[in-house]
C-alpha positions as CSV (number, residue, x, y, z in Angstrom):
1,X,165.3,73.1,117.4
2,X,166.8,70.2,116.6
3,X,165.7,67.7,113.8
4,X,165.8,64.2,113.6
5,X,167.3,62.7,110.8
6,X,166.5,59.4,108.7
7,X,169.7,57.3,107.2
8,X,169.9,56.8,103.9
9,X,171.6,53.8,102.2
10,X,175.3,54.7,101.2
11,X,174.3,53.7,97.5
12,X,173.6,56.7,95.1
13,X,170.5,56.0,93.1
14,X,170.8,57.2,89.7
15,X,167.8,57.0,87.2
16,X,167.6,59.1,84.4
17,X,163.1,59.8,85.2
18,X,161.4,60.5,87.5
19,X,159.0,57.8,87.0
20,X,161.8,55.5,88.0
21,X,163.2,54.0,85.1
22,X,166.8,52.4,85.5
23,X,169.4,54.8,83.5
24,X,170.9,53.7,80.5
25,X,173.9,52.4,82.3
26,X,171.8,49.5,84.2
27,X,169.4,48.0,87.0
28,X,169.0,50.5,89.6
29,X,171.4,50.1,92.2
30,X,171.5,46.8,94.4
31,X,171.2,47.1,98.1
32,X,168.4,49.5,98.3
33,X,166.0,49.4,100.8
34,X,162.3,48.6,99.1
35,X,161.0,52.1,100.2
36,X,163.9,53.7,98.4
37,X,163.3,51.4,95.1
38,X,160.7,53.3,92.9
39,X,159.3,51.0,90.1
40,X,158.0,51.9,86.7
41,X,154.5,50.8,85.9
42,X,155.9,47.4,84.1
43,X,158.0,46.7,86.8
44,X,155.3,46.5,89.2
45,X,152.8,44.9,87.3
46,X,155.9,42.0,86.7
47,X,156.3,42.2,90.3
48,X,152.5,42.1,91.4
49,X,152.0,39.1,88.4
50,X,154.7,36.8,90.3
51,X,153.2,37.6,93.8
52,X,149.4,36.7,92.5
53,X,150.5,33.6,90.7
54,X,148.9,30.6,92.2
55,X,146.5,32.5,94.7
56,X,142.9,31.9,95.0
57,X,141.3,32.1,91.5
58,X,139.8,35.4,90.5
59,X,138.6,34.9,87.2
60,X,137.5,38.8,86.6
61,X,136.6,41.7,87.6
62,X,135.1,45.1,86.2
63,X,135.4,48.5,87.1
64,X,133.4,51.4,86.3
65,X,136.4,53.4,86.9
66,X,138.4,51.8,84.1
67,X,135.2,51.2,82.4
68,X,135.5,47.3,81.6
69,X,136.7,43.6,83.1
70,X,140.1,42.8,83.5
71,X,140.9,39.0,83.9
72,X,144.4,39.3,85.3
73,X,144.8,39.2,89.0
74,X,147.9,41.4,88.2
75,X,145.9,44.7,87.6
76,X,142.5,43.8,89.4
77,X,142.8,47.2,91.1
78,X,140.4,49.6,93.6
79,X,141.9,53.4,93.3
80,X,143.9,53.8,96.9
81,X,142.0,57.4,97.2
82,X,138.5,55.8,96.6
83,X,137.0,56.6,99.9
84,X,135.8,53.1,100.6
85,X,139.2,51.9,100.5
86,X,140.3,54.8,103.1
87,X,137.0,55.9,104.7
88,X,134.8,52.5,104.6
89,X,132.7,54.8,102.5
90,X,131.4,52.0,100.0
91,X,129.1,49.0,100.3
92,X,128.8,45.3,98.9
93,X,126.8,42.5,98.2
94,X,127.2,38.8,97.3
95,X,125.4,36.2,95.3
96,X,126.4,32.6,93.6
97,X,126.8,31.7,90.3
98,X,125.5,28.0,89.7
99,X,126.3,26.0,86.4
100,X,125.9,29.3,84.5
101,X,123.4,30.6,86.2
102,X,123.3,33.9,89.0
103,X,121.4,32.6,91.6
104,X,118.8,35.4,93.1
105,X,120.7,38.0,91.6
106,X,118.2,40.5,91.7
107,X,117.1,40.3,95.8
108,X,120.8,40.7,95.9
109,X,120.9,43.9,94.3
110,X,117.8,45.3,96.2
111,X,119.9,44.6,99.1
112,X,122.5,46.7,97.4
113,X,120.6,49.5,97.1
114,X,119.3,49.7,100.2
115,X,122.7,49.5,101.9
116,X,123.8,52.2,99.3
117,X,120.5,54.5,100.3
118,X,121.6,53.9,104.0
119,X,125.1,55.0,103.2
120,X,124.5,57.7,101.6
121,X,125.9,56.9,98.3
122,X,125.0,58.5,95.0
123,X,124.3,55.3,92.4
124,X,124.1,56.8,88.6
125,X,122.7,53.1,87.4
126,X,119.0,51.5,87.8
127,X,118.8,48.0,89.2
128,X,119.0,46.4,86.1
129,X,121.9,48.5,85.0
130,X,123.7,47.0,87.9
131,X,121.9,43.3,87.3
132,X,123.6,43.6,83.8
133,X,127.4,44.8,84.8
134,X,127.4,41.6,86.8
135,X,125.9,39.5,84.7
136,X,128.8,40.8,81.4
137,X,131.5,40.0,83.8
138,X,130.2,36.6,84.6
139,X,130.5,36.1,81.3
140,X,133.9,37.8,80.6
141,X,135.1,35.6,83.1
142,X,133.8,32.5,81.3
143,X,133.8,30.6,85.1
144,X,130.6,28.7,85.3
145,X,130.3,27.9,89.0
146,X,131.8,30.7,91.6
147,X,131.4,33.6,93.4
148,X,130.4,36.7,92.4
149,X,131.1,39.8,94.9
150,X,130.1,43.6,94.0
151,X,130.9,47.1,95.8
152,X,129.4,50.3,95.2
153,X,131.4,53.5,96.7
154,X,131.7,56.8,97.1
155,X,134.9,56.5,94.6
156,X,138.3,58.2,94.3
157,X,139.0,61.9,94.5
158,X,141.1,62.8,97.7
159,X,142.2,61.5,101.4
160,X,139.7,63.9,103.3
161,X,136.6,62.5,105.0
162,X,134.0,64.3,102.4
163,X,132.6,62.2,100.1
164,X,132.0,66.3,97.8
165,X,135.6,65.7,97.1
166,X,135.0,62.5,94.7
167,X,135.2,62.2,91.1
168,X,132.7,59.8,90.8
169,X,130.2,57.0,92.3
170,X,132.4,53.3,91.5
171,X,131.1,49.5,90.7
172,X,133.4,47.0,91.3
173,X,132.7,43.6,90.3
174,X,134.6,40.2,90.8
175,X,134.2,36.2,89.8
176,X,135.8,33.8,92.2
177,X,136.1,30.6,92.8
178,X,133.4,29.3,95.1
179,X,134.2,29.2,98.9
180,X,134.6,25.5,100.4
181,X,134.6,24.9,104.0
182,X,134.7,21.2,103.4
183,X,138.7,21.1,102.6
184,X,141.1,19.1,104.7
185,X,138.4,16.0,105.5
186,X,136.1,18.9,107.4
187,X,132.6,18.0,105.6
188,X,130.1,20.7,107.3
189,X,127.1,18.5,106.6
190,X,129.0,15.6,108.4
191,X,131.0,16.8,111.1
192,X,128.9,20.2,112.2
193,X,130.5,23.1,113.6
194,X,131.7,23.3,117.2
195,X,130.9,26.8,117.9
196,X,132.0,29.5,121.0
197,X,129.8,32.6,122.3
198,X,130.8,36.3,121.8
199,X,130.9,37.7,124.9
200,X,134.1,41.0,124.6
201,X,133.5,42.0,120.8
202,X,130.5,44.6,120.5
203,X,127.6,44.5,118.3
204,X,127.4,46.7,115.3
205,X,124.8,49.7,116.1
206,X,121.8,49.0,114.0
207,X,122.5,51.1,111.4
208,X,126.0,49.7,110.3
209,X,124.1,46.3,110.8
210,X,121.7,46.2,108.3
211,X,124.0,48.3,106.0
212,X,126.3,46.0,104.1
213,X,129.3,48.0,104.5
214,X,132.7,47.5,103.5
215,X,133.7,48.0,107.2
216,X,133.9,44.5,108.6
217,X,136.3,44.8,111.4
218,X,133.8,44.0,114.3
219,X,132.9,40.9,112.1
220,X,136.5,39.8,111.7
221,X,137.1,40.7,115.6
222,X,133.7,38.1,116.4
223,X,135.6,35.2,114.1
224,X,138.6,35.7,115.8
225,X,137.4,35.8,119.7
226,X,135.4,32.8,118.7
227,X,138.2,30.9,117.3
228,X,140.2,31.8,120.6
229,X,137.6,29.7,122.1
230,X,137.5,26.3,119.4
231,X,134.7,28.6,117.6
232,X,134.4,29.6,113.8
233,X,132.0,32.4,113.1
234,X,130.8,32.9,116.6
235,X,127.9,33.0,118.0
236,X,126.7,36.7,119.3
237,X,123.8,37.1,122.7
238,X,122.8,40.5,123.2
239,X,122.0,41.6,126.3
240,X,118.6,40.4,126.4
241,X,120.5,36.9,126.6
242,X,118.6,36.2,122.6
243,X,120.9,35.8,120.1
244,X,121.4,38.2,117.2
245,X,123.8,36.6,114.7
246,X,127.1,35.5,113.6
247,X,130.0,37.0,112.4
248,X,128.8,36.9,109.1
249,X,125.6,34.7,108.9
250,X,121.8,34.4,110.8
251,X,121.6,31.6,113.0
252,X,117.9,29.5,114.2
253,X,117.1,27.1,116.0
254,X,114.4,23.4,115.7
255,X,113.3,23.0,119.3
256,X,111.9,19.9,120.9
257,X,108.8,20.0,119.3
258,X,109.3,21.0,115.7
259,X,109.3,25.1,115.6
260,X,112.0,26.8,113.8
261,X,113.0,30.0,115.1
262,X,114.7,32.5,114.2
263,X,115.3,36.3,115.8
264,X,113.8,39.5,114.0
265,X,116.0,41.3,110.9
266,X,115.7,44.3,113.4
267,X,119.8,45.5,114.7
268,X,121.3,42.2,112.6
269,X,121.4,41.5,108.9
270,X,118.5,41.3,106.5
271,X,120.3,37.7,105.4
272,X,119.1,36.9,102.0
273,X,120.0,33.1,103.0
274,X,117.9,32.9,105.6
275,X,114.6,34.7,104.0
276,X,115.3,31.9,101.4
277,X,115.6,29.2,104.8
278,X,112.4,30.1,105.8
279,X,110.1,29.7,102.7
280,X,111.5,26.1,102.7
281,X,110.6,25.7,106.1
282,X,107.2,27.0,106.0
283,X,106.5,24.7,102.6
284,X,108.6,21.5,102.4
285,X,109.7,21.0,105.6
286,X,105.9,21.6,106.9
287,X,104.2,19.2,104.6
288,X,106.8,16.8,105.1
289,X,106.0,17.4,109.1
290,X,109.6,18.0,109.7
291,X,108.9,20.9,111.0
292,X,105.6,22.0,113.2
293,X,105.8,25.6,113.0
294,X,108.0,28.5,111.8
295,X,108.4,31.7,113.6
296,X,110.3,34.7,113.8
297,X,111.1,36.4,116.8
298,X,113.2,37.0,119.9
299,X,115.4,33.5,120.3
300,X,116.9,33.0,124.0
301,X,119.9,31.9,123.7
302,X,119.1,29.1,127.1
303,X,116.3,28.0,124.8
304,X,118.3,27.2,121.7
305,X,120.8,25.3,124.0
306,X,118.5,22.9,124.6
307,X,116.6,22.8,121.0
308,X,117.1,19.4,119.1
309,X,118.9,21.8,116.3
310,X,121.2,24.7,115.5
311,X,121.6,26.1,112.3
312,X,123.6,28.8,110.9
313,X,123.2,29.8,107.3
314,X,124.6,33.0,104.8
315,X,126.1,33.4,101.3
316,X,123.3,31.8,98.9
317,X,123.7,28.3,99.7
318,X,125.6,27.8,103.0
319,X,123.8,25.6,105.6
320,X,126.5,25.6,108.9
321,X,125.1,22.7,111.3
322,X,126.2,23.8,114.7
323,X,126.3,20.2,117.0
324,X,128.3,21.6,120.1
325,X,127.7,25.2,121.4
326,X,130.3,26.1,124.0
327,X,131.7,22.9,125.0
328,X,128.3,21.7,125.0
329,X,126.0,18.9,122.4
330,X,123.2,20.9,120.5
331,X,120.6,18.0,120.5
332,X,122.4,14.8,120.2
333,X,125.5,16.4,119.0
334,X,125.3,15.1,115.3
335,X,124.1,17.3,112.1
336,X,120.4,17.0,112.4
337,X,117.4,16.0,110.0
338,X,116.3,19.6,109.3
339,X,119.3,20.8,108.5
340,X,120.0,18.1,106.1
341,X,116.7,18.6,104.5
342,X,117.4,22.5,104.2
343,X,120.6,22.0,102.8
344,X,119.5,19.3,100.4
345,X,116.4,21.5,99.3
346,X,119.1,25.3,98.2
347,X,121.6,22.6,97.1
348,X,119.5,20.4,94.3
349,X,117.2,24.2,93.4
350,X,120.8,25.6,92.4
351,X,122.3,23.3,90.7
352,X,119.2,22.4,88.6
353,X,118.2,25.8,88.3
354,X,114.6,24.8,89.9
355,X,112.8,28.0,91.1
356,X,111.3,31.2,89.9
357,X,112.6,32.5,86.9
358,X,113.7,36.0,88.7
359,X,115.5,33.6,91.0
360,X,118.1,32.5,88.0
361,X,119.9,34.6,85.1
362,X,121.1,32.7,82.5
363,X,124.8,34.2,82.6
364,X,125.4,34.7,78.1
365,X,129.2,33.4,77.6
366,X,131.1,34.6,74.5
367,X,132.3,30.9,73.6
């Protein structure tokens, strides 16, 4: 049977290791193809160090695996066998970190937990172990405002499918800089979002929906059919014509005569945000008869076209106005009163800290 062979480059590469170390006589050869360069471990963290420099700040990050918080970018590292990286098999969580504080930290980590539960993941720490991890590398990375990003997994061990074949159960932690969708003149709480239906991307199955998995490719699929249409996140109707969610955030809607509305955390995310959204709206925004009513439950997606407002709202603090819903004003197509309220309310509570105490953790810095 005949074989098919692979050209090689005419150079002869001559190192005196294995590991890839040049021989005594010089630089390995030029001319060589990358695959057919192999690096030493200093090489590549040089090499990795000039590709990082000037990306988007990561201040830190800790690993269970390495057992403590690296603050170069160059060697902020996941194990390529750990099965989340390979498999999915891991899960994550998100919360912000406000002039030195972590901002609901602990609902965040319940959340955790529960998505860890519903993955099947073995987690060796308690909640507070975890609440502390993230809290040190906070202040290892000595950034006061940010945000701070956390995986559990099944960790490293092999390239099969079972998760018996893993050394151990891995916490990854990172500080980055905080997320702005106001760059380039956009200011979400001036201009709104102009936002397109899902209508070819399929909903997660329940299960992967209200498990924060690492596997977000349906969620990246709904940004990118949405933005194929003038969209951002998206906005998805099940077929039931209600709407579930977006790509990555719960949506609700003000109708004509004061209710907010929102759908169910039944098949979409239990958003964190949005549980936050609706205490404000059943206090403030109820005594200060901005709003009428607040309920959740099934939202039509024909009856939130024609509601005075559209909201979107994820990651901690992130109110999204939506003023134009496939091609179409929501209300009079400007960023509406409740929104502004809702956004002023999680904005000024953050910053100053204002809230219950189990809402804020007082990150301790080394300096």
């Amino acid at each position: 049977m005949a074989l098919r062979t692979v050209p090689v480059s005419n150079e002869t590469i001559s190192y005196e290791n294995m590991d890839g170390s040049a021989d005594p006589s010089g630089e390995p050869p030029e001319g060589l193809r990358p695959a057919q360069r192999v690096l030493s471990a200093a090489e590549a963290v040089e090499r990795m160090s000039a590709r990082r420099h000037g990306k988007r700040g990561c201040y830190a990050m800790f690993s269970s695996y390495l057992g403590g918080v690296v603050t170069d970018p160059a060697v902020m590292t996941v194990p390529l066998d750990d099965h989340m990286v390979h498999r999915g098999h891991g899960v994550f969580d998100t919360c912000s970190l406000v002039n030195g504080r972590l901002y609901r930290l602990g609902i965040h980590i319940d959340r955790l937990l529960a998505s860890a539960e519903g993955a099947r993941l073995a987690v060796p720490w308690t909640h507070d172990e975890l609440i502390q991890m993230v809290a040190d590398t906070a202040a290892a990375s000595g950034a006061r405002d940010g945000i701070v990003r956390y995986w559990l997994t099944a960790g490293p061990g092999g390239f099969s499918f079972m998760p018996a074949e893993c050394e151990e159960s891995c916490f990854y932690c990172v500080v980055l800089d905080p997320m702005s969708f106001g760059s380039g003149g956009f200011d979400p709480m001036v201009d709104g979002f102009r936002e397109s239906t899902v209508r070819n991307t399929p909903m997660k199955p329940p299960l992967l929906a209200q498990i924060k998995s690492n596997n977000y490719l349906l969620n990246v699929l709904t940004h990118l059919e949405a933005t194929d249409d003038g969209g951002t996140f998206g906005i998805i109707v099940n077929d039931d014509g209600c709407i579930a969610e977006a790509c990555v955030l719960n949506v609700c809607s003000i109708s004509t005569d004061g209710v907010f509305v929102t759908p169910p955390f039944e098949g979409i995310l239990h958003g964190t945000t949005m549980r936050r959204l609706l205490d404000l709206a059943r206090g403030p925004l109820c005594d200060e008869g901005l709003l009428r009513e607040v309920q959740q439950r099934p939202l039509r997606a024909d009856e939130a076209r024609v509601g005075t407002e559209l909201i979107m709202s994820g990651g901690d603090t992130h109110v999204f106005p939506v003023v134009e819903w496939d091609g179409v004003p929501i209300g009079d197509g400007t960023v509406g009163p409740v929104a502004k309220r809702l956004h002023e309310l999680i904005t000024s509570e953050t910053e100053a800290g204002d809230g219950s105490p189990d809402d804020f953790i007082e990150v301790q810095y080394r300096n």
